[in-house]
C-alpha positions in Angstrom: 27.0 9.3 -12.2 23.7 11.6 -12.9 21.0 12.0 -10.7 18.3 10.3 -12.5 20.3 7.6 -13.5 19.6 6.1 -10.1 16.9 3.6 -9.7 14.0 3.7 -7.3 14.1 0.2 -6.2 14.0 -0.8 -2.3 15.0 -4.5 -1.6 15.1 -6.7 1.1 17.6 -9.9 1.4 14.8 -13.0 2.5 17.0 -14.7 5.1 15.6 -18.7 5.5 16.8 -21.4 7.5 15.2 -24.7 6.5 12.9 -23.4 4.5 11.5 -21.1 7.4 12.3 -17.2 6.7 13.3 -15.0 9.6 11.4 -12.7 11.2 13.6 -10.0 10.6 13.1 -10.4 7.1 9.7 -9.5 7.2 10.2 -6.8 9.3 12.4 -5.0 6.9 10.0 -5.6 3.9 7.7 -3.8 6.3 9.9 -0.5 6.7 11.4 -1.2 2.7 7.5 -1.0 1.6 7.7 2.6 3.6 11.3 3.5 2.4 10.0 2.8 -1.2 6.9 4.8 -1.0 8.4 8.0 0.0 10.4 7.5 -3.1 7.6 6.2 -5.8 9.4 3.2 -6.2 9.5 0.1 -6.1 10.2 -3.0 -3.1 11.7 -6.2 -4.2 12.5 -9.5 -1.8 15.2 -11.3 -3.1 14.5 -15.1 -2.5 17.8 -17.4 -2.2 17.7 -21.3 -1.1 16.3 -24.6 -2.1 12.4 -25.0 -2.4 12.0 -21.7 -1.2 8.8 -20.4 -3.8 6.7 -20.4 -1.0 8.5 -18.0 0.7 9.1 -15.9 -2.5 5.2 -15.8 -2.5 4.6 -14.9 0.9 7.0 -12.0 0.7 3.8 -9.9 -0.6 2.0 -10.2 2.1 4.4 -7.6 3.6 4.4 -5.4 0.6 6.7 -6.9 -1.9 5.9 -5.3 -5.5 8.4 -8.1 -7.0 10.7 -11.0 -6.0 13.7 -12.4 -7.0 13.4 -16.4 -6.7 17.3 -18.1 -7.3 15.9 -21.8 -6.6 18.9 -24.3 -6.4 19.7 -27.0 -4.6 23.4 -25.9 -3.9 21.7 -23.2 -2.3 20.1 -25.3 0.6 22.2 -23.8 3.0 23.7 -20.2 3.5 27.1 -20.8 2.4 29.5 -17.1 2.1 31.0 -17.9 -1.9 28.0 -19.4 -3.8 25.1 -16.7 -2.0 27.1 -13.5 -2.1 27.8 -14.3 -5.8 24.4 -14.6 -6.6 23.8 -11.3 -4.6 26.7 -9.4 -6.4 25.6 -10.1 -9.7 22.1 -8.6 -9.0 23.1 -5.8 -7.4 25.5 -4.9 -10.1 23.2 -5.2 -13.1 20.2 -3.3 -11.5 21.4 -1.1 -8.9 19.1 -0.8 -6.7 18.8 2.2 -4.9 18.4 0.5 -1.0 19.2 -3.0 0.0 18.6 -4.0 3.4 19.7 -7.0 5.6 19.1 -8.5 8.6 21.6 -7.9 11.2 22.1 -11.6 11.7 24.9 -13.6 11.9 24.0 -14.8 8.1 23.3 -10.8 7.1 26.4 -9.4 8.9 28.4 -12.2 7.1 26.8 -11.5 3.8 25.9 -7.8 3.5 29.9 -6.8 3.7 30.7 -9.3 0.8 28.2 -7.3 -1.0 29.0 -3.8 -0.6 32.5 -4.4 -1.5 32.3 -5.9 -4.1 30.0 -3.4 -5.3 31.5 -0.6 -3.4 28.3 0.6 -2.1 27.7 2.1 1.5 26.7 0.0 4.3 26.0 0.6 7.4 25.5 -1.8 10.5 22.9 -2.0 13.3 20.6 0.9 12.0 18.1 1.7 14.5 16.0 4.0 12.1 15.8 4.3 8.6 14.4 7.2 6.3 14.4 8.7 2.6 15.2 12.4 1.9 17.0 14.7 -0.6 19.7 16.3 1.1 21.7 19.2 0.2 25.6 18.0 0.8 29.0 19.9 0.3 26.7 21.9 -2.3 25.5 19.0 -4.4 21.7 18.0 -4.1 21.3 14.1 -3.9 17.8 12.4 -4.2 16.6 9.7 -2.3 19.2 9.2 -0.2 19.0 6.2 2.5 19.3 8.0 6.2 20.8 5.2 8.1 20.5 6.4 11.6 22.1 4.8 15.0 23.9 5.6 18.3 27.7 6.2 17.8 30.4 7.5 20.1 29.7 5.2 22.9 25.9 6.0 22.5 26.5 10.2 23.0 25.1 10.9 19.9 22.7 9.7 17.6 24.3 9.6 14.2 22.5 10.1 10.7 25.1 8.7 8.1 24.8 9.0 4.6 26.5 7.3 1.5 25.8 10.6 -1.2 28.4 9.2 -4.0 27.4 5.3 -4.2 24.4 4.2 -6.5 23.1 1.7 -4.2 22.6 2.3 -0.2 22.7 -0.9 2.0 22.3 -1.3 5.7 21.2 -4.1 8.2 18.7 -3.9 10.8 18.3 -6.3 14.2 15.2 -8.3 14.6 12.8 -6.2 16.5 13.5 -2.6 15.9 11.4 -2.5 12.6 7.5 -3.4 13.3 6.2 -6.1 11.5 2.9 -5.1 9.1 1.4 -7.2 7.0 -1.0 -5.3 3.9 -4.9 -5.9 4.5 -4.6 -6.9 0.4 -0.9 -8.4 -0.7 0.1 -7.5 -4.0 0.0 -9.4 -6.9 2.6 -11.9 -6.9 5.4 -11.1 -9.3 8.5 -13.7 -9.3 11.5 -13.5 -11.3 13.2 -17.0 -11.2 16.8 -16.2 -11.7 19.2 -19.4 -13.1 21.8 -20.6 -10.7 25.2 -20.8 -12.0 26.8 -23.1 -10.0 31.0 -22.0 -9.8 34.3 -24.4 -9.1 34.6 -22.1 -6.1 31.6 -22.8 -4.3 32.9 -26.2 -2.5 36.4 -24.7 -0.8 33.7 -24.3 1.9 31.5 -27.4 3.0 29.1 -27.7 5.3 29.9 -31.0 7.5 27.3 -30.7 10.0 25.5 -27.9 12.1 24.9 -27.6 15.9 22.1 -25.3 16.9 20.2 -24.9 20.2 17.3 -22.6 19.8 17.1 -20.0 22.8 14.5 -20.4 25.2 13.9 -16.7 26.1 11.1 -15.3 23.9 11.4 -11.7 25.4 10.2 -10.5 22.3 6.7 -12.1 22.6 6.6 -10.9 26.1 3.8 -8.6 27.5 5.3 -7.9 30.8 9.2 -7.4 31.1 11.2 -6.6 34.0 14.6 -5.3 33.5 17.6 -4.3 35.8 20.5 -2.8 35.4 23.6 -1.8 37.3 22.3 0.1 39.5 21.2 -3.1 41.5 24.9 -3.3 42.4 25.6 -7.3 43.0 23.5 -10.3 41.6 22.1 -11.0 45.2 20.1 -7.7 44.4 19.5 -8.3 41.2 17.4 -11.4 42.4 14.8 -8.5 43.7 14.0 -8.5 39.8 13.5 -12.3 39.4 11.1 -11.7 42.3 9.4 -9.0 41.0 8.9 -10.8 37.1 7.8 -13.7 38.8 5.3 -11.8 41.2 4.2 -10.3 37.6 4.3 -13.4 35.8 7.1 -11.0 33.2 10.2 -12.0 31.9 13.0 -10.8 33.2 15.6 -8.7 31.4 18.8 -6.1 31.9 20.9 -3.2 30.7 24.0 -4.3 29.2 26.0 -3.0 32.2 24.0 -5.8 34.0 25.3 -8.5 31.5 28.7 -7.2 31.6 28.4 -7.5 35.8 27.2 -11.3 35.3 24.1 -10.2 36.8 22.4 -11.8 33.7 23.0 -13.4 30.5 23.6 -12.0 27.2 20.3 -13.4 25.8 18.0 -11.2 28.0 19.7 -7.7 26.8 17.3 -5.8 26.0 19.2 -2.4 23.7 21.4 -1.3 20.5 23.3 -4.5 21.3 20.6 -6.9 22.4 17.3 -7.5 21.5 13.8 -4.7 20.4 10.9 -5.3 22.5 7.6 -3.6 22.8 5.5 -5.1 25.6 2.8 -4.3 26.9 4.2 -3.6 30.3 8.1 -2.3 30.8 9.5 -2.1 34.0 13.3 -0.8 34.5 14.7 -0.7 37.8 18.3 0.7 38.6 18.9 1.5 34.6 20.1 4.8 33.8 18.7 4.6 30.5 21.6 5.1 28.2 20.3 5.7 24.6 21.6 1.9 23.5 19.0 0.6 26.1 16.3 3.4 25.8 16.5 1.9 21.6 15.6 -1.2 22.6 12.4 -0.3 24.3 11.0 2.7 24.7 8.3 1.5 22.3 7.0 0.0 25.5 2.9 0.7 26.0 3.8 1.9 29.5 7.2 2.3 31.0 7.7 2.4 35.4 11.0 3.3 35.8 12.5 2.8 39.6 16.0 4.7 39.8 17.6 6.3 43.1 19.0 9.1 40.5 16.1 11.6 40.0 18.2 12.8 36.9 18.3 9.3 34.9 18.1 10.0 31.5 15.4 6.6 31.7 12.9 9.2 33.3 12.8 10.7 30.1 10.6 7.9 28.3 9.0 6.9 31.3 5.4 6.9 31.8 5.8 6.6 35.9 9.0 7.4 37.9 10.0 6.3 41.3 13.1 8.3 42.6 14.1 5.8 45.4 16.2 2.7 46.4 14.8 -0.6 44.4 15.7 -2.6 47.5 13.3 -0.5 49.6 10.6 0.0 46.3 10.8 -3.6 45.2 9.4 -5.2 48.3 6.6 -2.4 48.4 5.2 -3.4 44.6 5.6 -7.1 45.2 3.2 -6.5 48.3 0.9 -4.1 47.0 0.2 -6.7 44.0 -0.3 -9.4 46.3 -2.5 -7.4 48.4 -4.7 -6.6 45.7 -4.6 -10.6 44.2 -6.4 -11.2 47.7 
């Protein structure tokens, strides 16, 4: 395929559950309306779902130039067959140059479908995302889709690249893009697509669906505490309960912590967890692998406590204590009460 055959087009998959759209959505029109900037072209949300127009609408408020609306009822709820369908057929008429996803359990399910049938490049779990022209194996390539993340056990930070495929996809977790909505949305452009319903779609039924919504919101959270293993047992790692709570923080951990059992899954804050940028990030006993230092070191201010004065976490820390939590811990906790009096 020729260079300028390729199409300038940046689009973003709208995730929706009941009519409400994910935030991750948004956040990726945010970094798509970037991405498609620094190529002159063009950002497109593509809308899929029952009585989902409002949605399609308020995709421009995040810098949407166009959307793609495929209004259905079949479509109520994310099913694999009848969604990537609709997805492949789009992709394969107008190539798009990027499409980007949510890693969700609905965008990791979905994305794949897509890039095989199209047999574009995908990437999972960016952490970064960029445009350039690069010179590769002595070919120049324009616009290609820098999908950057950790890789060999978080050693390296890899930049991969899919040179020989029209279209570029990769999904992103909630939280690592930031979340901008324009001062003046663009003019609302929606292209309602007909749904072609397919013998297929029904091998696969939704019966019924069990959710509980998490209660830890340590995305919203100005203050966050986090441990890691360094604590060494979970009677420690209560030192960090106490110290959140003396705070009024959330409390988070390393993924060594969750693998101890020092903490659950849903407070991991890194690569495999969750983004945060609070206000206030405190992170005591965690070496700072670059898995965890991607999940926060967007952090306003970052103490770090750590016994090892080498800890890589030092690095994107704003104040460093070398020394034992167990002795430090105690010491903050009193110095804030003493200055509450």
């Amino acid at each position: 395929m020729h260079m300028a055959e390729f199409t300038k087009e940046v689009w973003v998959f709208i995730e929706q559950r009941d009519g409400k759209p994910s935030d991750v959505s948004f956040e990726l029109l945010s970094k798509g309306r970037k991405l498609a900037d620094s190529m002159n072209g063009t950002l497109t949300s593509v809308v899929i779902g029952e009585a989902v127009k409002p949605i399609a609408v308020e995709t421009f408020r995040y810098g949407a130039d166009e959307s793609y609306l495929i209004d259905h009822p079949d479509l109520k709820h994310y099913t694999t067959l009848p969604y990537s369908r609709v997805l492949n057929n789009l992709v394969a008429v107008h190539k798009p140059r990027v499409v980007l996803f949510g890693a969700t359990i609905t965008g990791r399910d979905l994305a794949p479908r897509v890039a095989s049938h199209t047999r574009s490049g995908l990437t999972a779990d960016c952490t970064d995302l960029k445009i350039a022209n690069i010179s590769y194996l002595g070919k120049e390539y324009k616009n290609l889709l820098l999908q950057i993340r950790p890789a060999f056990g978080g050693n390296i930070i890899a930049t991969i690249i899919a040179p020989d495929t029209p279209t570029q996809m990769a999904t992103v977790r909630e939280g690592v893009m930031e979340l901008h909505a324009l001062p003046q949305p663009h003019e609302v452009k929606i292209a309602e697509i007909p749904y072609q319903p397919d013998g297929v779609d029904h091998l696969v039924t939704l019966i019924e669906q069990h959710r509980v919504e998490s209660k830890v919101n340590l995305k919203n959270a100005p203050i966050i505490v986090a441990g890691g293993y360094g604590l060494g047992t979970k009677e420690n790692f209560r030192m960090i309960h106490d110290l959140a709570h003396t705070l009024g923080g959330e409390v988070a951990g390393s993924r060594a912590a969750v693998d101890a059992g020092f903490i659950p899954h849903e407070r991991q804050v890194g690569q495999t967890g969750v983004t945060v940028r609070p206000k206030l990030y405190v992170a005591v006993g965690i070496s700072g692998a670059i898995q965890h230092r991607a999940g926060m070191q967007e952090s306003k201010k970052i103490i770090a406590i750590n016994s090892d004065p080498d800890a890589p976490i030092f690095d994107v820390s704003h104040y460093g204590i070398v020394g034992d939590a167990m002795d430090v811990i105690p010491k903050f906790i009193e110095a804030y009460k003493s200055k509450l009096k």
